[in-house]
C-alpha atoms as a printed R data frame, in Angstrom:
    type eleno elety resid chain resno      x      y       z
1   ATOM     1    CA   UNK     A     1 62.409 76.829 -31.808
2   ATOM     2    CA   UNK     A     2 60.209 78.843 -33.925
3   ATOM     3    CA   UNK     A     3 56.632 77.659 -32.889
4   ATOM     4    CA   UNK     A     4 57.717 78.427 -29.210
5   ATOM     5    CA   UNK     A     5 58.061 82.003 -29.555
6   ATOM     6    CA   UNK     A     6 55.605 82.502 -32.736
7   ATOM     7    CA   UNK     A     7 52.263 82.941 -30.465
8   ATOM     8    CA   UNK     A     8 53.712 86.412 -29.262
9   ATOM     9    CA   UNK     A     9 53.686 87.971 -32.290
10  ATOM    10    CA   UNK     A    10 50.329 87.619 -32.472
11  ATOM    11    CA   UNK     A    11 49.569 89.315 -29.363
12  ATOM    12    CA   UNK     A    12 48.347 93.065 -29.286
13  ATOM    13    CA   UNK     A    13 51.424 94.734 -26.943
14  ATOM    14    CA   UNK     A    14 53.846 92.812 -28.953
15  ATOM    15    CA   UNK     A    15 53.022 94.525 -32.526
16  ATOM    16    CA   UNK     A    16 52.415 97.309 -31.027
17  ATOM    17    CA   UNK     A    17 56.111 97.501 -30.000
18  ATOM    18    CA   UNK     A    18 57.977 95.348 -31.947
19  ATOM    19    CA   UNK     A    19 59.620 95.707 -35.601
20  ATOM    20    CA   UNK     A    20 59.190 93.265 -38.229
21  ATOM    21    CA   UNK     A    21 61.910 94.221 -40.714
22  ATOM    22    CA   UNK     A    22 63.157 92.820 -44.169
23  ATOM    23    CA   UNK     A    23 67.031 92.988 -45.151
24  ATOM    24    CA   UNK     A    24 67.624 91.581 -48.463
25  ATOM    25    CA   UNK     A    25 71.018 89.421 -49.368
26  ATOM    26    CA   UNK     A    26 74.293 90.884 -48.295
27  ATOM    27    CA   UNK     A    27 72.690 93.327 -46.733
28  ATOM    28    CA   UNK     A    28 73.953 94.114 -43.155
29  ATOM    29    CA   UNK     A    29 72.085 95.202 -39.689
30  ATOM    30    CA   UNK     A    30 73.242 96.352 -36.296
31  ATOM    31    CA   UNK     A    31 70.873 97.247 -33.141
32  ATOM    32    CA   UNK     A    32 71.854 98.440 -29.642
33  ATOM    33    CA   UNK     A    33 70.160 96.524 -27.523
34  ATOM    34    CA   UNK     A    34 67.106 94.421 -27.375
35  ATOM    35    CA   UNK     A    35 66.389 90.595 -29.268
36  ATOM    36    CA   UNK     A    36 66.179 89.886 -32.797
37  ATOM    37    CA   UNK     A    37 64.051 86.481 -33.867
38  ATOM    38    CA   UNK     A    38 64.443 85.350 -37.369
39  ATOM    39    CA   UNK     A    39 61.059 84.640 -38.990
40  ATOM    40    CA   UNK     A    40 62.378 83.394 -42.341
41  ATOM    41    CA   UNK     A    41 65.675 83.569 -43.858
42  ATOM    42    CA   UNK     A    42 69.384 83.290 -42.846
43  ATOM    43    CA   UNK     A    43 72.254 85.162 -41.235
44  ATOM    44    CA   UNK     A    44 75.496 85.492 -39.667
45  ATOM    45    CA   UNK     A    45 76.900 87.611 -37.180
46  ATOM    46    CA   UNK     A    46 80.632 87.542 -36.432
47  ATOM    47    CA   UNK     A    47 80.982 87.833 -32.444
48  ATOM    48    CA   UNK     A    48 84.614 88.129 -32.095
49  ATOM    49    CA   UNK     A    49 87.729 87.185 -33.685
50  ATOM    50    CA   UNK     A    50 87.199 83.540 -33.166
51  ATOM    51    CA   UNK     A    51 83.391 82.917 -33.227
52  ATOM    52    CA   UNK     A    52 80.756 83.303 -36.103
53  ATOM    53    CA   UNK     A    53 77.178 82.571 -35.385
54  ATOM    54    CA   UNK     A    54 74.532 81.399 -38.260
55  ATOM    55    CA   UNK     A    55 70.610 81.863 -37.229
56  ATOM    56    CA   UNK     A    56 68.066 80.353 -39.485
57  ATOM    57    CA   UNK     A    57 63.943 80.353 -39.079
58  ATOM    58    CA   UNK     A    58 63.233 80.733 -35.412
59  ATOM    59    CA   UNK     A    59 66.849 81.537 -33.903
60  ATOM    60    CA   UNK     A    60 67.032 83.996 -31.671
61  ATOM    61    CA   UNK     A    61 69.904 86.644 -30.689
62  ATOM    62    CA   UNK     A    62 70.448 89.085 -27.809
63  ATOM    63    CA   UNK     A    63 71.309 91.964 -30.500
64  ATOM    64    CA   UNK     A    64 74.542 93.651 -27.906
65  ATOM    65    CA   UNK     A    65 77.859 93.902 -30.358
66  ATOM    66    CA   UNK     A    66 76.434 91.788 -33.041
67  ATOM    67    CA   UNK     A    67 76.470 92.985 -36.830
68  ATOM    68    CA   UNK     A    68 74.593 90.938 -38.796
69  ATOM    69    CA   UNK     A    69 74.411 89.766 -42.783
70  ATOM    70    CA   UNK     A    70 71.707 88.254 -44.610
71  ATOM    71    CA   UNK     A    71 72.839 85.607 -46.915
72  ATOM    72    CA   UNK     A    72 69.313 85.262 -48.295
73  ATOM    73    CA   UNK     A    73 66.234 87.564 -48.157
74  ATOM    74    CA   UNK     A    74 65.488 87.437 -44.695
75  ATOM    75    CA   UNK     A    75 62.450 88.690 -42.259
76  ATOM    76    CA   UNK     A    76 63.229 89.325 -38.963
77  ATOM    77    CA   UNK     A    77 61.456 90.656 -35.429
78  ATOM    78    CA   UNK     A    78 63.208 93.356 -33.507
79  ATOM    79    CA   UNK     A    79 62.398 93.467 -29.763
80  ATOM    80    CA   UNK     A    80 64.154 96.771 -28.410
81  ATOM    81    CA   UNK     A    81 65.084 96.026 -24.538
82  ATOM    82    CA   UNK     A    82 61.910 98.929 -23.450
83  ATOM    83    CA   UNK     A    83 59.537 95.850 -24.938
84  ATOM    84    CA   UNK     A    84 61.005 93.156 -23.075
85  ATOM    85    CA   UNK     A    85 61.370 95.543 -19.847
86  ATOM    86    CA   UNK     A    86 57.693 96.252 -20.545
87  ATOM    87    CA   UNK     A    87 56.646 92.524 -21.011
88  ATOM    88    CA   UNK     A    88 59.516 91.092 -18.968
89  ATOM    89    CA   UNK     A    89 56.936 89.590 -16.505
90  ATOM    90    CA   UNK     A    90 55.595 87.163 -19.002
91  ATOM    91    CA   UNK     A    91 56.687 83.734 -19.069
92  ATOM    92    CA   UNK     A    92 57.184 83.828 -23.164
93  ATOM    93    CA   UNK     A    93 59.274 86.855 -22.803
94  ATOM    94    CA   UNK     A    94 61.470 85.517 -20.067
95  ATOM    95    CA   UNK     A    95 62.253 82.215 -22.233
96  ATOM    96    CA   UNK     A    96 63.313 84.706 -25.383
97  ATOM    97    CA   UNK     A    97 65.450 86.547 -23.391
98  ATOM    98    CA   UNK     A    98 66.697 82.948 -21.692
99  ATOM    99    CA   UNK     A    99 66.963 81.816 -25.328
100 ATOM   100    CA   UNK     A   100 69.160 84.676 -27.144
101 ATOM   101    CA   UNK     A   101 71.193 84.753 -24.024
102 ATOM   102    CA   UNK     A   102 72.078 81.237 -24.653
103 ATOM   103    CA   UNK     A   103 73.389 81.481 -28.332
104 ATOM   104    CA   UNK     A   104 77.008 82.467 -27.881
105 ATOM   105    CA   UNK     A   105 78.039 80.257 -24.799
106 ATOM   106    CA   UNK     A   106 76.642 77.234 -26.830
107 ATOM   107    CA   UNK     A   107 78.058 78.110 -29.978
108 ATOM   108    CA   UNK     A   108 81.381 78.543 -28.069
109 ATOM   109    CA   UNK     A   109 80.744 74.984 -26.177
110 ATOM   110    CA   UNK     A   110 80.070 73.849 -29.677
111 ATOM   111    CA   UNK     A   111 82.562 75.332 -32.284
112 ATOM   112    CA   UNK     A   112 85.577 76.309 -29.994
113 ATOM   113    CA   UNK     A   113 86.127 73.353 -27.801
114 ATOM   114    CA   UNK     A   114 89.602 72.841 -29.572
115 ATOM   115    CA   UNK     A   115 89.774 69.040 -27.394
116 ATOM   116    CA   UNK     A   116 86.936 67.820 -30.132
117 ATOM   117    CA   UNK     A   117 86.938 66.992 -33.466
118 ATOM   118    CA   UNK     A   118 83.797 67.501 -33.731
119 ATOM   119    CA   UNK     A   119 84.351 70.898 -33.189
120 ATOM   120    CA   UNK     A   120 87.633 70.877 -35.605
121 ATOM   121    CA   UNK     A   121 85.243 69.702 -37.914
122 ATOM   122    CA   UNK     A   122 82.174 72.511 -37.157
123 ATOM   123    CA   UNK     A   123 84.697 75.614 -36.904
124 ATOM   124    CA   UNK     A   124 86.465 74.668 -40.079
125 ATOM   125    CA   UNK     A   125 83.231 74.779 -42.321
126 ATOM   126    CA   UNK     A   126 81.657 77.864 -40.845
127 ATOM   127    CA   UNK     A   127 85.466 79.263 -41.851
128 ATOM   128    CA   UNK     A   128 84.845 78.165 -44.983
129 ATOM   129    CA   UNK     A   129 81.141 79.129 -45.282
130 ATOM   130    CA   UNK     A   130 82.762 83.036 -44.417
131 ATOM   131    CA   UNK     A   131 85.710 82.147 -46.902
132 ATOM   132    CA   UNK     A   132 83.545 81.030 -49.781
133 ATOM   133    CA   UNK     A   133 80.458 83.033 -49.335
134 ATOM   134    CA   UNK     A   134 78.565 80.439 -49.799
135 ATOM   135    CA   UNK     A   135 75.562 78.857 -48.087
136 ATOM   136    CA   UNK     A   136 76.202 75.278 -48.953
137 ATOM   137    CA   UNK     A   137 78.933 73.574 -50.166
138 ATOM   138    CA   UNK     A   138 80.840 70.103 -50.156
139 ATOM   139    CA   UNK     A   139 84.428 68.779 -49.255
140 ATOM   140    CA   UNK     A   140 85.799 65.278 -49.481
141 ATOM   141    CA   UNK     A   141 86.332 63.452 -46.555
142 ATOM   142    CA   UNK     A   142 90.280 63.511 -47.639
143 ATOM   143    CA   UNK     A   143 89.921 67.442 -48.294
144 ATOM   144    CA   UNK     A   144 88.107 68.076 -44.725
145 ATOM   145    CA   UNK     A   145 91.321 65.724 -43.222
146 ATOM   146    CA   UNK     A   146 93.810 68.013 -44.311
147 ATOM   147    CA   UNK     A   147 92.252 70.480 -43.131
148 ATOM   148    CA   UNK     A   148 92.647 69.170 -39.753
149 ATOM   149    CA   UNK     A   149 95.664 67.093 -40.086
150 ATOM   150    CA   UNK     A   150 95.970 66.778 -36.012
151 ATOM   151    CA   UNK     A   151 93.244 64.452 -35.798
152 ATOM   152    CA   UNK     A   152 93.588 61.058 -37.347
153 ATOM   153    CA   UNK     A   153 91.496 60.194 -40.395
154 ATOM   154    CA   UNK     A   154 89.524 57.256 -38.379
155 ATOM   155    CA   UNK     A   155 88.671 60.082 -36.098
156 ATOM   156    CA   UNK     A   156 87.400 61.989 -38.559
157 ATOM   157    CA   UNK     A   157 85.575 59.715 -40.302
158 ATOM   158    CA   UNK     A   158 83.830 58.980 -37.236
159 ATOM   159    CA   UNK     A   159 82.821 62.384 -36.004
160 ATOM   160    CA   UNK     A   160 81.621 63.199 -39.557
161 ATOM   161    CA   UNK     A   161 79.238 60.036 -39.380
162 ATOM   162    CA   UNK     A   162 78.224 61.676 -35.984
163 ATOM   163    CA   UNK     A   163 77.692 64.770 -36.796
164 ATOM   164    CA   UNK     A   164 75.546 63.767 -40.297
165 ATOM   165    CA   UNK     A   165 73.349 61.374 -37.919
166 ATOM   166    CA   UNK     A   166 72.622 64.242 -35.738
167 ATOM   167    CA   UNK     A   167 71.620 66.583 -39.128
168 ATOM   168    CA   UNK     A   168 74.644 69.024 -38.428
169 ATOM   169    CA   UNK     A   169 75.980 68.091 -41.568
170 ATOM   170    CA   UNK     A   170 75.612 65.426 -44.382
171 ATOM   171    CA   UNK     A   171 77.958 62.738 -45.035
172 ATOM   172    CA   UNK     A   172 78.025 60.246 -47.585
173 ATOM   173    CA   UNK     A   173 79.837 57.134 -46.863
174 ATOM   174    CA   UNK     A   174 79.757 55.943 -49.981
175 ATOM   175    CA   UNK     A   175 82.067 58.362 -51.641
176 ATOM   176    CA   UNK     A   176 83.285 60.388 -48.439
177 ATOM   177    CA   UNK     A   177 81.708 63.175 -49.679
178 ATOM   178    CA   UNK     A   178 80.704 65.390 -46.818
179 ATOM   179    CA   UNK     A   179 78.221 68.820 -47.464
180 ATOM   180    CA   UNK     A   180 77.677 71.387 -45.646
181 ATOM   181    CA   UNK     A   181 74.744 73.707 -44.653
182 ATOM   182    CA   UNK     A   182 74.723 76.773 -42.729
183 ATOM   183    CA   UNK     A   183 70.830 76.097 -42.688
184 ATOM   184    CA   UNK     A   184 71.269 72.928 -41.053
185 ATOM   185    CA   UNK     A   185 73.988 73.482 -38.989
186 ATOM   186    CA   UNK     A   186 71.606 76.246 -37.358
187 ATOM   187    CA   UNK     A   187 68.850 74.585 -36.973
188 ATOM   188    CA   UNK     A   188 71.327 71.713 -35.287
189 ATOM   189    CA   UNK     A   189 72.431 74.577 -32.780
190 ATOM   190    CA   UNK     A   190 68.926 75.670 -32.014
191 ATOM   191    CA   UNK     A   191 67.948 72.249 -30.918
192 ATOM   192    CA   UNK     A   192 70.977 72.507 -28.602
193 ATOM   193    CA   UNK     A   193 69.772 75.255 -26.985
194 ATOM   194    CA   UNK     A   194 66.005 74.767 -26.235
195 ATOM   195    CA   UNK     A   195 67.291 71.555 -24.588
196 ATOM   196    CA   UNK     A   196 69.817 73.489 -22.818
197 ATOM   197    CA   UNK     A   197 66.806 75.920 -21.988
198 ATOM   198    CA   UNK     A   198 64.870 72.724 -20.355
199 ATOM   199    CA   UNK     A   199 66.925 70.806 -19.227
């Protein structure tokens, strides 16, 4: 999603108003209002007591109620909402703010849809990517199962060969080993969203 909102920030109004602003690891940020585009780096933001949201390179996040961590050194563009009142007529702009408003319905669509295993599957290791405090990590195919013992282990299997052919996560058939990374998982969401965006 990156290289659809990078041209902007090469514009003259936009660095005249915007913020490009560096958090180092653990370090937390909060803003009142306005968009915040990752440039490089990762975070999380924890939206309510059931949803936590991971943005990578080129997510984007309408900034209202959201506290965010870095989990790596991280760059990041801050839009306040006079900016994108000021440049709301643009095309560009009106995608970003399309964009960031998109992030938490999808991520709910996507983690909290308690019908799918898929999304047993999703919510579980962004649990455990909170739990452990760490950005990558790997489970057994047995360990993820009992984990979510109300879904059979065929349907399991299944969804986790899914999920690892659409880069959300990586499975290995071979020894059921499954990893996880809040990078790619992401960048997985992103991709859900601009094609939410244009479709």
């Amino acid at each position: 999603m990156k290289e659809l909102w990078l041209p902007l920030t090469n514009t003259l109004e936009f660095q005249e108003h915007a913020e490009l602003m560096t958090f180092m690891k653990d370090e937390t940020f909060y803003f009142e209002s306005g968009i915040v585009l990752i440039d490089d780096g990762l975070v999380s933001c924890h939206v309510d007591n059931d949803l936590n949201l991971i943005g990578a390179d080129g997510s984007l996040f309408d900034t209202k109620s959201l506290i965010f961590k870095a989990w790596e050194k991280t760059f990041i563009w801050y839009l306040p909402a006079p900016l994108l009142r000021r440049m709301g007529d643009k095309e560009g702009v009106h995608n970003l703010v399309s964009w960031s408003k998109q992030q938490v319905p999808i991520w709910r669509a996507f983690i909290l849809n308690q019908e799918s295993v898929r999304s047993a599957i999703l919510s579980t290791f962004i649990d455990l990517f909170i739990y452990k405090n760490r950005e990558e990590f790997h489970l057994t195919l047995d360990e993820l199962h009992n984990r979510i013992a109300y879904y059979s282990k065929e349907m399991v299997y299944t969804a986790c060969s899914s999920l690892s052919y659409e880069k959300a996560i990586y499975f290995s058939r071979r020894n059921n080993k499954i990893t996880f990374s809040a990078l790619a998982l992401a960048q997985y969401i992103d991709k859900k969203i601009k094609r939410y965006i244009y479709d």
